[in-house]
N, C-alpha and C positions, 0 to 999 in steps of 0.2 A: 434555197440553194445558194451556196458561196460561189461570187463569182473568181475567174480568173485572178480579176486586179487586186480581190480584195485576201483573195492566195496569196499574192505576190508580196503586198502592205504587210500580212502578218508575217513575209519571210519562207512562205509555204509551211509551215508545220501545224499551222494552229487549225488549218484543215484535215487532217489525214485522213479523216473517212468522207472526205468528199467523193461524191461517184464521177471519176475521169476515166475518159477511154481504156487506159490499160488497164487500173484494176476490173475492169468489169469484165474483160480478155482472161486476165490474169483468175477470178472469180470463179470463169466459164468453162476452166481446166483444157482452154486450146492452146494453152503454153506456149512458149516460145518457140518459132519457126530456124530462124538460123537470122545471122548476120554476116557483112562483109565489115570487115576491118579494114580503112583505109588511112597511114599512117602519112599525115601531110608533110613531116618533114623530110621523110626516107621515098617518100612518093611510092610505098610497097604495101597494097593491098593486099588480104585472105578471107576467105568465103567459110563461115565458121555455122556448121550444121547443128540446129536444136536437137537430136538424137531422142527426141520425143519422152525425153525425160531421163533419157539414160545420161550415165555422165561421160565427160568427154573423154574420147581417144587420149593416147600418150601421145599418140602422132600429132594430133591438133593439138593439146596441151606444148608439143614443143614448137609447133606452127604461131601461135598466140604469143605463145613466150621472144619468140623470134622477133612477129614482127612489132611488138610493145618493149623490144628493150628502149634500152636508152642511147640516145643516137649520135648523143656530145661524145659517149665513150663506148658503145658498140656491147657493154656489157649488160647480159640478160639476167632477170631476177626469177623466183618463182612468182607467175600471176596466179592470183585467191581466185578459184573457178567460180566462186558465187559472185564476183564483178563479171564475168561473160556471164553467167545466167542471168545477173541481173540486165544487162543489156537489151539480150534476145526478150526478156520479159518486155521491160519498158516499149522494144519497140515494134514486138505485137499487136500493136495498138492501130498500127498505122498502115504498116505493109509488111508483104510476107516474106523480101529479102530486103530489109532496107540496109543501106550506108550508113555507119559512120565513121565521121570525119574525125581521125583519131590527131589532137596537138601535143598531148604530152599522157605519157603512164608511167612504166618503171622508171625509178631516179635510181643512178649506180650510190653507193654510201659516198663518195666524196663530193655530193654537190649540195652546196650548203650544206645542214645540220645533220644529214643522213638519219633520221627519226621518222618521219613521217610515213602516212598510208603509202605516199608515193614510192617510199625508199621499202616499202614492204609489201609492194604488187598489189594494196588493194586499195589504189585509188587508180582514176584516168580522168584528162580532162576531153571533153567529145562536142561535138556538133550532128544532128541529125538531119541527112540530107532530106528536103521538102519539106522539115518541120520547124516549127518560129523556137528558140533556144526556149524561151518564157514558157511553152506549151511542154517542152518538155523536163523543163525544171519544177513544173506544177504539179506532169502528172508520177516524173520523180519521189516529190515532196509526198503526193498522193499514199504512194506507196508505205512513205513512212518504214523502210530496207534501211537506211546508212544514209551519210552526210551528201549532201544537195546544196553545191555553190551557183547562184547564177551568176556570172560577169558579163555585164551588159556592155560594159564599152567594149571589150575583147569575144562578144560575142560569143560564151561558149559556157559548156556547163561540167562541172566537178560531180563525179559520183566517186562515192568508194562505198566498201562492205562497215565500216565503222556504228558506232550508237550512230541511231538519227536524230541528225539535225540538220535546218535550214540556214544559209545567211546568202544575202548581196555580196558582189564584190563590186 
Protein backbone atom coordinates (compact mmCIF):
# COMPACT_ATOMS: atom_id res chain seq x y z
CA UNK A 1 0.00 0.00 0.00
CA UNK A 2 1.23 3.79 -1.02
CA UNK A 3 1.77 5.71 1.82
CA UNK A 4 0.56 9.28 2.38
CA UNK A 5 4.09 10.92 2.04
CA UNK A 6 4.85 8.85 -0.80
CA UNK A 7 1.10 10.45 -2.42
CA UNK A 8 2.44 13.57 -1.64
CA UNK A 9 6.45 13.13 -3.33
CA UNK A 10 4.66 11.93 -6.57
CA UNK A 11 2.30 15.18 -6.35
CA UNK A 12 -0.81 12.88 -5.59
CA UNK A 13 -1.51 11.55 -9.08
CA UNK A 14 0.68 8.76 -9.59
CA UNK A 15 -1.64 7.10 -6.91
CA UNK A 16 -5.23 7.39 -7.96
CA UNK A 17 -6.35 4.11 -7.18
CA UNK A 18 -5.00 4.19 -3.93
CA UNK A 19 -7.98 3.02 -1.21
CA UNK A 20 -8.42 6.51 0.98
CA UNK A 21 -11.36 7.15 3.14
CA UNK A 22 -13.47 8.82 0.59
CA UNK A 23 -13.37 6.74 -2.28
CA UNK A 24 -14.37 3.77 -0.37
CA UNK A 25 -17.45 6.26 0.91
CA UNK A 26 -17.77 7.41 -2.51
CA UNK A 27 -17.55 3.34 -3.69
CA UNK A 28 -20.09 2.33 -1.04
CA UNK A 29 -22.95 4.55 -2.77
CA UNK A 30 -23.63 6.55 0.77
CA UNK A 31 -22.83 9.76 -1.29
CA UNK A 32 -22.59 12.90 -0.17
CA UNK A 33 -24.40 14.10 3.01
CA UNK A 34 -24.42 18.03 2.66
CA UNK A 35 -21.95 20.74 3.45
CA UNK A 36 -21.64 24.24 5.16
CA UNK A 37 -20.02 26.80 3.14
CA UNK A 38 -18.09 29.16 5.21
CA UNK A 39 -16.75 32.13 3.25
CA UNK A 40 -13.58 33.60 5.42
CA UNK A 41 -13.42 36.63 3.84
CA UNK A 42 -17.27 37.90 3.75
CA UNK A 43 -17.49 35.82 7.31
CA UNK A 44 -21.02 34.43 5.50
CA UNK A 45 -21.63 30.83 5.92
CA UNK A 46 -24.64 28.22 4.14
CA UNK A 47 -25.62 24.86 4.91
CA UNK A 48 -25.82 23.11 1.50
CA UNK A 49 -27.87 19.66 1.50
CA UNK A 50 -26.60 16.37 -0.40
CA UNK A 51 -30.33 15.78 -1.85
CA UNK A 52 -29.31 12.09 -1.97
CA UNK A 53 -28.45 12.35 -5.33
CA UNK A 54 -30.83 14.59 -6.70
CA UNK A 55 -29.52 17.80 -8.11
CA UNK A 56 -29.48 20.95 -6.53
CA UNK A 57 -32.47 23.43 -5.93
CA UNK A 58 -32.35 26.88 -8.10
CA UNK A 59 -32.84 28.17 -4.66
CA UNK A 60 -29.50 26.75 -3.42
CA UNK A 61 -27.79 26.94 -6.64
CA UNK A 62 -28.46 30.75 -6.19
CA UNK A 63 -27.65 30.47 -2.22
CA UNK A 64 -23.86 28.89 -3.42
CA UNK A 65 -23.62 31.32 -6.16
CA UNK A 66 -24.15 34.09 -3.43
CA UNK A 67 -22.08 33.28 -1.14
CA UNK A 68 -18.76 32.09 -3.53
CA UNK A 69 -18.99 35.34 -5.46
CA UNK A 70 -16.23 37.38 -5.58
CA UNK A 71 -15.84 39.66 -2.74
CA UNK A 72 -13.06 42.38 -4.02
CA UNK A 73 -16.29 43.12 -6.55
CA UNK A 74 -19.53 41.61 -5.04
CA UNK A 75 -20.15 40.19 -8.64
CA UNK A 76 -21.53 36.43 -8.82
CA UNK A 77 -20.55 33.99 -11.60
CA UNK A 78 -22.26 30.77 -12.52
CA UNK A 79 -20.69 27.87 -9.95
CA UNK A 80 -20.22 24.19 -12.04
CA UNK A 81 -22.57 22.04 -9.64
CA UNK A 82 -20.14 19.07 -10.02
CA UNK A 83 -17.40 21.49 -7.66
CA UNK A 84 -20.27 21.32 -4.67
CA UNK A 85 -20.81 17.53 -5.58
CA UNK A 86 -17.49 17.18 -5.67
CA UNK A 87 -17.02 18.76 -2.19
CA UNK A 88 -19.96 16.89 -0.39
CA UNK A 89 -18.23 13.69 -1.90
CA UNK A 90 -14.57 14.37 -0.64
CA UNK A 91 -15.92 15.27 2.66
CA UNK A 92 -18.12 12.21 3.23
CA UNK A 93 -15.36 10.68 4.38
CA UNK A 94 -15.01 12.41 7.52
CA UNK A 95 -18.32 13.69 8.92
CA UNK A 96 -21.79 14.11 8.00
CA UNK A 97 -21.96 18.04 7.98
CA UNK A 98 -18.59 19.05 7.88
CA UNK A 99 -17.05 22.83 7.27
CA UNK A 100 -15.43 24.28 4.86
CA UNK A 101 -13.42 27.01 5.08
CA UNK A 102 -14.13 28.67 1.86
CA UNK A 103 -10.74 31.51 0.94
CA UNK A 104 -11.31 32.26 -2.63
CA UNK A 105 -13.94 30.63 -5.69
CA UNK A 106 -15.51 32.79 -8.34
CA UNK A 107 -12.89 35.59 -9.68
CA UNK A 108 -15.26 38.49 -11.58
CA UNK A 109 -13.29 38.58 -15.45
CA UNK A 110 -11.43 41.81 -14.36
CA UNK A 111 -9.01 40.35 -11.95
CA UNK A 112 -5.91 39.35 -13.50
CA UNK A 113 -6.32 37.40 -16.83
CA UNK A 114 -10.09 36.58 -16.39
CA UNK A 115 -9.29 32.73 -18.10
CA UNK A 116 -9.02 30.60 -15.53
CA UNK A 117 -11.40 27.76 -13.62
CA UNK A 118 -11.66 30.60 -11.09
CA UNK A 119 -12.93 33.09 -13.56
CA UNK A 120 -15.29 30.11 -14.79
CA UNK A 121 -17.00 28.78 -11.36
CA UNK A 122 -15.07 25.73 -11.47
CA UNK A 123 -12.39 26.04 -9.15
CA UNK A 124 -12.40 27.12 -5.16
CA UNK A 125 -9.68 27.23 -2.93
CA UNK A 126 -10.94 25.38 0.64
CA UNK A 127 -9.73 24.15 3.95
CA UNK A 128 -11.54 21.33 5.73
CA UNK A 129 -12.37 21.99 9.30
CA UNK A 130 -10.76 19.04 11.70
CA UNK A 131 -8.85 17.65 8.63
CA UNK A 132 -4.80 18.15 8.01
CA UNK A 133 -4.96 20.08 4.21
CA UNK A 134 -2.23 17.12 3.15
CA UNK A 135 -5.19 14.44 4.13
CA UNK A 136 -7.37 16.07 2.03
CA UNK A 137 -5.37 16.88 -0.98
CA UNK A 138 -4.45 13.05 -1.08
CA UNK A 139 -7.70 11.87 -0.82
CA UNK A 140 -8.69 14.65 -3.45
CA UNK A 141 -5.82 13.40 -5.64
CA UNK A 142 -7.37 9.89 -4.82
CA UNK A 143 -10.29 10.56 -6.57
CA UNK A 144 -8.48 11.39 -9.47
CA UNK A 145 -12.16 14.32 -10.46
CA UNK A 146 -10.05 17.45 -11.65
CA UNK A 147 -6.96 19.51 -10.69
CA UNK A 148 -5.61 19.12 -6.74
CA UNK A 149 -3.19 22.12 -5.68
CA UNK A 150 -1.79 21.57 -2.26
CA UNK A 151 -0.23 25.04 -0.75
CA UNK A 152 1.56 24.30 2.23
CA UNK A 153 2.75 27.44 3.34
CA UNK A 154 -0.88 29.13 2.73
CA UNK A 155 -2.32 26.11 4.18
CA UNK A 156 -4.97 25.22 1.87
CA UNK A 157 -6.22 23.30 -1.03
CA UNK A 158 -7.39 24.06 -4.91
CA UNK A 159 -10.08 21.84 -6.35
CA UNK A 160 -11.79 22.46 -9.53
CA UNK A 161 -13.97 20.32 -12.02
CA UNK A 162 -10.93 20.49 -14.78
CA UNK A 163 -8.58 17.29 -16.35
CA UNK A 164 -6.88 15.81 -13.36
CA UNK A 165 -4.09 16.70 -12.16
CA UNK A 166 -1.76 17.23 -9.06
CA UNK A 167 1.02 19.83 -8.11
CA UNK A 168 2.50 21.69 -4.83
CA UNK A 169 2.40 25.10 -4.33
Amino acid sequence: MITRRQLLQFGGCAAAGAAWPARAVWASGQGPRGVILRHLVTGEQLAVGGGGGAGLSAATIAGIENILRDPRTEERGRIDPRLIRQLMELAAAWTPLPVYDVLDAYRSPGRRAGVGLHHQGRAIDVRLSGVACADLAATAAAYGRGGVGHYRNADFVHLDTGAPRCWQG
